[in-house]
Each structure stands twice: as structure tokens, then as C-alpha cells.
N, C-alpha and C positions, 0 to 999 in steps of 0.2 A: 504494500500500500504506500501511493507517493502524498507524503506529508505536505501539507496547504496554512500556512500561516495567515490567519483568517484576522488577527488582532492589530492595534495600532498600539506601542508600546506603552506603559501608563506610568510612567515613574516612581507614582504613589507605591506601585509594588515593585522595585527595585528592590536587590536586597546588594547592601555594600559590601565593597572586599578590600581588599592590601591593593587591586588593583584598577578601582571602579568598579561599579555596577555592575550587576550580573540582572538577569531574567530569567523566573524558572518557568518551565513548559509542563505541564502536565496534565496527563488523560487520565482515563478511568476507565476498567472492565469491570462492571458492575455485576455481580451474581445475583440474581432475584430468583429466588425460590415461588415454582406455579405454583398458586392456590387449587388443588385438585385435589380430590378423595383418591386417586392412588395413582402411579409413576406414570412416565412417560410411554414406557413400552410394555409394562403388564400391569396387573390388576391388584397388585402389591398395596397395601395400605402405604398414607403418608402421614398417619396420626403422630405426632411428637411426643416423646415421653414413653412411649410403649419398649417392655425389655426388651436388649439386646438383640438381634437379628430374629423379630420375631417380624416385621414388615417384611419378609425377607422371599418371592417366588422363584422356582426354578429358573425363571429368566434375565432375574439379579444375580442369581450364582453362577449363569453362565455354565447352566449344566449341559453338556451335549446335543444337538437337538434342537435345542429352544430357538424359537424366533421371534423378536419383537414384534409385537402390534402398537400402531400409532392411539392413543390416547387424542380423540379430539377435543375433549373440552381444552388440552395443555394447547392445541394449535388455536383453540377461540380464544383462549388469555392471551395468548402471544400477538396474537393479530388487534384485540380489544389493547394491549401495553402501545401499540404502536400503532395506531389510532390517536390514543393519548397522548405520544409523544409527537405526533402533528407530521407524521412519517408514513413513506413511501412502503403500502404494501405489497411485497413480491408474489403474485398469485402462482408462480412456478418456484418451490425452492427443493433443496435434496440434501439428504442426510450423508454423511460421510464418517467414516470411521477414524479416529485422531490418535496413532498407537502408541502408547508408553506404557511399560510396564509399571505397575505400585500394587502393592499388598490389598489394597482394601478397593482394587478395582477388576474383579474378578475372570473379566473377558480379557485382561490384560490390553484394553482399548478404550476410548470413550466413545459414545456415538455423540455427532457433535454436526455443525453445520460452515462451511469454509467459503466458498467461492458464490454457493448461491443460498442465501440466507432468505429468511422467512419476511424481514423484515428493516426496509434500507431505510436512506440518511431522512432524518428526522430533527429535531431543536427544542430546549428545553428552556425557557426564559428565566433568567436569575433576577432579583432584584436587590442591588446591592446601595442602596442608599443614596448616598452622597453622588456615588459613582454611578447610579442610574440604573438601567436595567441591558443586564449582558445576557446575548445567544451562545449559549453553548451550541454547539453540534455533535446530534447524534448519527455514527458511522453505519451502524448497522446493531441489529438485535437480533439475535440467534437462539433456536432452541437444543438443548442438551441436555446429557446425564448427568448426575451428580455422583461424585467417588462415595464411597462408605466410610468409614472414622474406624483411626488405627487408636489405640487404646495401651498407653504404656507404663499407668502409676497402679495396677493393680497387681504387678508382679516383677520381683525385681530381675528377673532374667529370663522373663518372655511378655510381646506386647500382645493383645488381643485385637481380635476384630471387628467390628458390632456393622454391619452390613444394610441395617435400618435403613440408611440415607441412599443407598448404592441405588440407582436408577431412578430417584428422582429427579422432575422436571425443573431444568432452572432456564431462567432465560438472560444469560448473558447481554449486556447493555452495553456497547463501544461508543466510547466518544472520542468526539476528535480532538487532537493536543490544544484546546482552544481556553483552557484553564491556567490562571495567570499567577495566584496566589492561595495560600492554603484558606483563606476567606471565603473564594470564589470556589476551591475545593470543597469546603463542607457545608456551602451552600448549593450547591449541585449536589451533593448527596442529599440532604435532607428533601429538598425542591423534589427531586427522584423519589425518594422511599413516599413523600405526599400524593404525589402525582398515582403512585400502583397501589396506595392505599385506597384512596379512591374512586380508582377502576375495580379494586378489589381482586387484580391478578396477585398479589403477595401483599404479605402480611408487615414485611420490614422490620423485621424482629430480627435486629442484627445480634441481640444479648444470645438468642437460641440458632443462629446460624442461618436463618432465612431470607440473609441480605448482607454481602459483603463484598469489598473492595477490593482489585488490583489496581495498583493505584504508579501509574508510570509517570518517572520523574524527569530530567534532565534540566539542567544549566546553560547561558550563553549570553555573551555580549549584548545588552541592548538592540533589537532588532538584527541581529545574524543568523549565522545559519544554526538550524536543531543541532543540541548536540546529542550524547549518546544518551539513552537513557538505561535508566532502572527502574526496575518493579518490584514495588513490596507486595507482598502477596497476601491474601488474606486477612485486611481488615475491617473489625467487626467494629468500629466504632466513630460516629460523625466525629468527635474529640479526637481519638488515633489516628483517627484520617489528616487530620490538621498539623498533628504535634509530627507524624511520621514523615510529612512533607516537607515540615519545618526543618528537621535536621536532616533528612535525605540531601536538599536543596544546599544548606549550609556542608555537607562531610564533603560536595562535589566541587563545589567552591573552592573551599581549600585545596584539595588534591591539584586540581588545572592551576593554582597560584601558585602553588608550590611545585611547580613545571610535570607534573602527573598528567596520567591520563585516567579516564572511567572506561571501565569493564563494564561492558553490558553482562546483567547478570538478575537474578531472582533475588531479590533479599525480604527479611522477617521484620516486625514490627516489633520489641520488645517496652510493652508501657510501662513496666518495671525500674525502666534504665532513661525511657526515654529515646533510646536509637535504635536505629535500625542494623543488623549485620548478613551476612553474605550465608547463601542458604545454597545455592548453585548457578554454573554461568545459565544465561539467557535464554532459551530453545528458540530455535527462528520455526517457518514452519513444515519448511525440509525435514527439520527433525523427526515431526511426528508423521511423515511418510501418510500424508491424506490420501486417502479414495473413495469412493460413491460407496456407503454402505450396501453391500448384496443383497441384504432381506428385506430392506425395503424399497420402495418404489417412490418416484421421485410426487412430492405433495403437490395439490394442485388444485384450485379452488377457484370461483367466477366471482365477476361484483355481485351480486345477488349476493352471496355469501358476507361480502367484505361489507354489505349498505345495511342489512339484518344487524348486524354487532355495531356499528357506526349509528343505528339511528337508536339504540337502548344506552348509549352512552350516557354516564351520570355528568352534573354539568362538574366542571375541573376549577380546579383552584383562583387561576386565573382568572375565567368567567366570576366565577363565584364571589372573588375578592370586586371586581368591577359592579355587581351586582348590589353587592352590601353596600359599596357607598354611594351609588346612586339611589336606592333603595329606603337604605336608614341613616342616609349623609354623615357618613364617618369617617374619618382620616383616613388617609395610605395606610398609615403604620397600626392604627386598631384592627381594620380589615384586613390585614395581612396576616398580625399573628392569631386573627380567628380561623384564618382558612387556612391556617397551619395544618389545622386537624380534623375532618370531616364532620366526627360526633361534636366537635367544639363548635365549629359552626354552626350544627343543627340545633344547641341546644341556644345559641343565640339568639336564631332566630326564633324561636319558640317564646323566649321571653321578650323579643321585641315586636314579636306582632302585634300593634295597634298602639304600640307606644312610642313614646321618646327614644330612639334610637342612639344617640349619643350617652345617654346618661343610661340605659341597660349595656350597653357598652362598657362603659366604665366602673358597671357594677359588676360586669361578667370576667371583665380581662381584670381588674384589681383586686375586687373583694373575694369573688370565689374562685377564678383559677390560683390567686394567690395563696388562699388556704386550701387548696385540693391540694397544689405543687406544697406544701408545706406538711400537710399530711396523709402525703402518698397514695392518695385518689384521685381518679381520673372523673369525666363527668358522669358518666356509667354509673357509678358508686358514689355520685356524689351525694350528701345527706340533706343536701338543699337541692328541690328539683327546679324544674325551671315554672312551675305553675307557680311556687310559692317564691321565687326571684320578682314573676313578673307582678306580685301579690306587691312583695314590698315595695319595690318601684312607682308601682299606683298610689300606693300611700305619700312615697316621697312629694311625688307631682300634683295630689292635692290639698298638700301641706298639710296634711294629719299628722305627721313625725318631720324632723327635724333629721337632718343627714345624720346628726351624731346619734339621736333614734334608733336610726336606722340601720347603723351598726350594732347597737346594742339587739335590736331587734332578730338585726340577722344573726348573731351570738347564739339565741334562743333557737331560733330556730335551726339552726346549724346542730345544738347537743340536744332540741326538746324535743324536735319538730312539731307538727302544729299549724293552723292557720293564721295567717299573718294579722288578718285584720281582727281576729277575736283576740290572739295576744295585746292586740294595742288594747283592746276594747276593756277585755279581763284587767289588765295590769294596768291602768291608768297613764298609758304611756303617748297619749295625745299630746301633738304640741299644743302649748296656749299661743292664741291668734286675736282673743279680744283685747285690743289694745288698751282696755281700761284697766285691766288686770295690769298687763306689761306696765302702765302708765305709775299704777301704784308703787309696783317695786322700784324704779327708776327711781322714784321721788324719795322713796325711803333711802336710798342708798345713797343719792347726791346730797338730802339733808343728812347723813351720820360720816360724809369723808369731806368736808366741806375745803381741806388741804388737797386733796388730789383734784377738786373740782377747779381749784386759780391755776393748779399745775398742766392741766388740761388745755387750757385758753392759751397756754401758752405754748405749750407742746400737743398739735392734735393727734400727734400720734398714739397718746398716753391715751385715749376714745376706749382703745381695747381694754385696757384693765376692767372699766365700768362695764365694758358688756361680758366680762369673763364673772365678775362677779352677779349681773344676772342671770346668766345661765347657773353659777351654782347654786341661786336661789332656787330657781324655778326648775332645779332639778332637772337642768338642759331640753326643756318643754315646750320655754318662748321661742317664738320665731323670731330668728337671728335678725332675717329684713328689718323687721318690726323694729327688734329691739336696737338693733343701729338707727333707723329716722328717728325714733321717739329721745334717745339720747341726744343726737347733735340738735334738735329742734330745742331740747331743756337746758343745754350747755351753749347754746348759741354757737354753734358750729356752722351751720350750713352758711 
């Protein structure tokens, strides 16, 4: 594949040396594990969790005989992932055989896709702030098998084999070296892992292995030619992805400063240490001696096909985020980190239907994802639903509570649960809004500090102390509004 330098060089991501500026280049081979009830070529479960090579059919073991049959739900994910990815589908593609030998790959092969993929160039749009929004390019998306897991801390002088994983469907994701910084790298990952959440082709559970990185690096002069690169192999993590590139990009740096060169080669992530070390040189793809896999026939499918999966499409983050803020007129930055997460968005708008869209906004992204993130639930489990979010919200906007209420309110709600409006009701926790009330306390309070009231006149900033002490009168009850005119109108302010 002949490499296309798509970018205009950004300086912001320069990283300095002993002898100028460098620019680091890097792609990504992304593994996305199909959401499918069992593998790509038999009928093998793909449940997680289940003991040791019991997902396991004669035609993961590559016993004698066996012949793969195509799984098509794995070819409707793969063609719905690339759809999403706003990419070209190949309605002719073919299976090939990629041969290396490893222990926990039983055919001694993988079946894999090479020259004619399932699934060509595509783009993934990042938004990266300050710096606007950048295209990635996606090169191609491929469907394959998954190796099995070699197993080496339960005996100290034999490793095991657990074969669970061996023939499942993953689908491989190339992009093109069009990634400038480890920012823009683990914003393409997470951008990705949102994107297949959901279409609902994988799950992105990089912690259990259902979404992981090769992540190719290389070094070079401010707009020059690519240099060599390296690939860390398998990581499982948006952070590792960041931290791995970080020192990948700085070990190559130094070597070419210090008149070296770089080995292309495979290397490891170790988050332990921090760096990355050298695991094996590089396989080009002479190595693994491709050919048209024998047992199957090459895939092939009409638009009718490809316009059925295309018109059930769910609507995409992108959409989605554009949607919210024309919708419920809310920021870039709110609508972005609600559409981070599919269930997060739906539970927004649940609680924004027919209301204030800005301010369930900021009760959704501060108040409760802030205590979910704080006590390790997600909105799924969360003990505040969105019925009784958009409860307190209506309280807030008809002025029966007071924001700081309204925290306290949600407090209860959050360890009591309950109905929002009969808690106010029950627990006498309405704000006061009749200004003769408010009007009384004021006057009490400016006849008994008659020193803080010359110090006022003179500093209007000192306003706040008087309204702090009406709220603790009033048991933070009065309405704030209120209670600010009603003071500068008594202290001669306005």
C-alpha cells in the first residue's frame, strides 16, 4: 500500500529534539470484536466468561475435515460498521488464508481478508476543539478470525490453552497514517469504539478484549518523507493508546538524533513501566504467504442487500450531536459529551422532553453523571431515573425550590427515592416567593447589623453577606431573585 500524506503540518503537535522538531505519523489497526451469538465460520458460542475451551466446535480445532460456513449476521455487522463509517461497500470480496504458525491458532492459519476486503476507504470525523474538526481516513475494514488465548501463570512449567476466543468474528479497522498526535490518537479510538456502539456491531469493551489497538508509529522532519515505522501490538486501552505513542514517538526521536536508525518491528505496551519494548521484527505481507481460502467461495451481495441494513441505520453520533443542539439549543461541548454514549443521550432526552433544554442539561452532565462517575454507575443503574430528573427540573422552572433545593432534593432522592414533588410537598421544602415574608427578614436583619449596612454603601460588593444571611434564615427557601431586589431596593443600591 502506497502511503498519501493527507495532512498540512500543525506545529501545535511538534514534539522537540536536540535537533528540531520532529512529527509523529500514526495509524491504527483496530480489532473490533462482531457482536454475534456464535463465530464467524461455525456455530461455536461467543458468550464471555464461559470455562475454558468450552465455546470450543470441531471447526475451531481444526479437526480434519471440517469446513467453514460463512456466519451472515458477522457479514450484516460488517457491512452495517461500514455504512457507519460513511465507507465504500465492496459487494464482491474473498476470504484468504494469512499463514503463521502460534499455539493457540489451531489451523496453524488465520482466515482473514487481503487484496479484496469487505469493506473500502471510509472517514471518521474527530473533533478536536480549539483545533477544529479533523478526517481521519479509513483504508479498508476486513473481516477475520480471532487467535485463542495462550495461558501461562497457572503452571510454572507448562502454559495452557483456553480456545474460547479461536474463531471468532473481529473486524479489523485500517486507517490511514493520517493521525498527528496521541490526542488525535485517543480521540479516534474512543470516536470508533462510539461510532460501533451504536450501530451495535461490538460492544468496545477493551477491559474484556473486545476492542483493541495496533497502533503504528513512526517519526520525521516537519512535512518529509514517512519514516519507518513500529507497531505496538495489542492495546487495550484509550489511556495506553496515548501514553504508548507518547514514548514510542519520543524512544525514535532519540535513536535518529543520536545518528541510529529504527527497525521496523512489532513491539509491547508495558503500562507498568510506561514503554514500550521489542517483541519481534515486523512481518511485511510476503510473510504470511496469502491465498484465496479453498473452502470458501468468494462473498457477494447486491444493493438491495446493502439499502435493507442502510435504511435501519440508528441515527450516529454526529447526527445526533447536530440534532441536540438545534433541538434543545445547547452548546458544542454539552452535546458532544452526551453523545459520547448512546444510553446517555437517550436518557437526556427523556428528561428534556418539553423542557428547558439547557438547564436539564446541566443537571444531567453535572449533577448526575457527576455522581454516577463518582459512584460507579452508569445511567442503566442509575438510582435517579430520568422521570424523576425531569420531576425536579419542573420544580426548579416554576420556582417551587431554589437550585440549592434542589440539590438537596436530589440528595433524597438519589438515597430515598420517591416522588419529587411530594418530597417538596411532605418536607416543607418550598421556596418562599411572597415577598412580604422575604421583606420581613431583610428588615430584621439590616435593623440588628446596622455596621455592615454603612459598610455596604460603601462597598457593594459586601450585598452578598446580607443575602447569605437570608438564606440561612429562611432555611435557603427564599428566592434568591427576590431576595437580591428586595435588598439593594432597602440599602439603596440600585
Amino acid at each position: 500500500m502506497t502511503l498519501v500524506d493527507t495532512r498540512t503540518p500543525n506545529p501545535a503537535y511538534f514534539i522537540g529534539g536536540a535537533t528540531g522538531d520532529w512529527e509523529v505519523i500514526i495509524g491504527m489497526e483496530v480489532h473490533a470484536q462482531v457482536i454475534s451469538e456464535s463465530k464467524l465460520f461455525s456455530g461455536a458460542s461467543t458468550q464471555f466468561g464461559n470455562p475454558p475451551n468450552a465455546n470450543v466446535s470441531f471447526v475451531d480445532a481444526a479437526m480434519p475435515g471440517m469446513l467453514p460456513v460463512i456466519n451472515e449476521e458477522c457479514v450484516r455487522q460488517a457491512v452495517r460498521t461500514g455504512l457507519g463509517l460513511k465507507a465504500k461497500i465492496n459487494k464482491h470480496s474473498v476470504f484468504d488464508r494469512k499463514n503463521y504458525f502460534y499455539p493457540d491458532q489451531p489451523p496453524g492459519y488465520q482466515i482473514s481478508q487481503y487484496l479484496d476486503p469487505i469493506v473500502g476507504e471510509g472517514k471518521v470525523l474527530l473533533d478536536m476543539g480549539e483545533d477544529g474538526e479533523v478526517e481521519i481516513g479509513i483504508e479498508r475494514l476486513h473481516l477475520e478470525t480471532d487467535a485463542g488465548k495462550l495461558i501461562h501463570d497457572q503452571d510454572p512449567n507448562s502454559s495452557f490453552v483456553d480456545l474460547n476466543r479461536a474463531g471468532v468474528a473481529l473486524m479489523e479497522i485500517v486507517s490511514k497514517p493520517d493521525l498527528r498526535s496521541s490526542e488525535e490518537a485517543k480521540a479516534y479510538l474512543s470516536k470508533l469504539r462510539t461510532i460501533l456502539r451504536y450501530l451495535g456491531t461490538c460492544d468496545g469493551n477493551m477491559e474484556q478484549g473486545s476492542m483493541r489497538a495496533d497502533i503504528n508509529v513512526s517519526v520525521r522532519k516537519p512535512g518529509g518523507e514517512f519514516g519507518t515505522r513500529c507497531e505496538i501490538k495489542n492495546v487495550n486501552s484509550v489511556r495506553f493508546a496515548g501514553q504508548a505513542i507518547e514514548f514510542e514517538a519520543r524512544r525514535q526521536i532519540d535513536i535518529l538524533e543520536d545518528g541510529g536508525v529504527i527497525d521496523q518491528e512489532t513491539r509491547l505496551y508495558d503500562p507498568k513501566t510506561g514503554e514500550t519494548r521489542s517483541m519481534r521484527s515486523k512481518e511485511d505481507a510476503q510473510d504470511y504467504r496469502y491465498f484465496p481460502e479453498p473452502d470458501l467461495l468468494p462473498l457477494e451481495f447486491d444493493d438491495a442487500f446493502i439499502e435493507h441494513l442502510a435504511k435501519d441505520l440508528p441515527e450516529l453520533p454526529d447526527e445526533k450531536r447536530h440534532r441536540l443542539m438545534e433541538t434543545f439549543g445547547l452548546t458544542h461541548y454539552d452535546a458532544s459529551i452526551l453523545v459520547m454514549d448512546r444510553a446517555n443521550a437517550d436518557f437526556f432526552e427523556e428528561v428534556a422532553e418539553g423542557r428547558d433544554g439547557k438547564l436539564c442539561a446541566n443537571w444531567v452532565i453535572n449533577e448526575l453523571f457527576g455522581r454516577l462517575n463518582k459512584e460507579g454507575h452508569d445511567v442503566a443503574s442509575s438510582p435517579v431515573s430520568a422521570k424523576q430528573l425531569g420531576e425536579i427540573v419542573d420544580l426548579i422552572s416554576s420556582d417551587a425550590i431554589s437550585g440549592k433545593i434542589a440539590k438537596d432534593l436530589f440528595e433524597i432522592v438519589w438515597t430515598e427515592g420517591g416522588d419529587p414533588a411530594k418530597i417538596v410537598e411532605d418536607r416543607g421544602m418550598k421556596q418562599v416567593t411572597d415577598t412580604g415574608a422575604i421583606e420581613a427578614v431583610v428588615d430584621e436583619i439590616i435593623a440588628n447589623n446596622p455596621d455592615q449596612v454603612e459598610k455596604v454603601k460603601n462597598k457593594p460588593g459586601l450585598l452578598g453577606w446580607f443575602v447569605g444571611q437570608v438564606m440561612k434564615q429562611t432555611q435557603g427557601k427564599a428566592n434568591p431573585q427576590a431576595v437580591n431586589q428586595i435588598l439593594k431596593d432597602k440599602l439603596g443600591l440600585d
